[in-house]
C-alpha positions as CSV (number, residue, x, y, z in Angstrom):
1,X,-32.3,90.4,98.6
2,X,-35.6,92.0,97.6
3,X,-35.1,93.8,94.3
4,X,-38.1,96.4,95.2
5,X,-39.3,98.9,97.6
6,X,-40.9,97.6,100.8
7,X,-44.1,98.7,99.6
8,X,-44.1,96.2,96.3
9,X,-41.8,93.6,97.8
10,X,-43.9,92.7,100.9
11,X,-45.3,89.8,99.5
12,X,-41.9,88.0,99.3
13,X,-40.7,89.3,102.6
14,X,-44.1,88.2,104.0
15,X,-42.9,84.5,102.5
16,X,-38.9,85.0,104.1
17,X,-40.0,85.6,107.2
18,X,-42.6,82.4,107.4
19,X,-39.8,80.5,106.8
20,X,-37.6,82.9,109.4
21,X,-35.1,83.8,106.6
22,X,-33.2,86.9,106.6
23,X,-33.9,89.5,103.6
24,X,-33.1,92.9,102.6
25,X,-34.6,95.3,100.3
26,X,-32.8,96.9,97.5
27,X,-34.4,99.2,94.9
28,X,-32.9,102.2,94.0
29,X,-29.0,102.0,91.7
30,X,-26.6,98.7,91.2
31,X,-26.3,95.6,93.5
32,X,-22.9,94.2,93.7
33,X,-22.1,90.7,95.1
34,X,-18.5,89.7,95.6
35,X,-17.1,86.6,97.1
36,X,-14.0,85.6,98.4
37,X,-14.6,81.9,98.7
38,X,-16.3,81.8,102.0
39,X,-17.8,85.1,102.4
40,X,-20.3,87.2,99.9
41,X,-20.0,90.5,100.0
42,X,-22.8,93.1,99.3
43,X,-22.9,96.7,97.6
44,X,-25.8,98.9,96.3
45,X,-24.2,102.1,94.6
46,X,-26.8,104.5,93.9
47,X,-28.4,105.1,91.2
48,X,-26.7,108.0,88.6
49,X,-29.4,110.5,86.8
């Protein structure tokens, strides 16, 4: 997961994708990651103003 905005996270994604690895982007609220053992689970709730 990229913790920025397409715009400031390219660099990184430009890096994940050399190496063919998968990556989301993720900028705006909380990120959530659950597990239960054998599968993570992932949640952005936005962000409350």
């Amino acid at each position: 997961m990229i913790t920025a905005n397409k715009k400031n996270g390219e660099n990184l994604a430009a890096q994940l994708r050399r190496k063919k690895l998968p990556h989301y982007y993720m900028s705006m609220g909380s990120v959530r990651l659950e597990t239960d053992g054998n599968t993570w689970y992932v949640r952005q709730d936005p962000r409350v103003e």
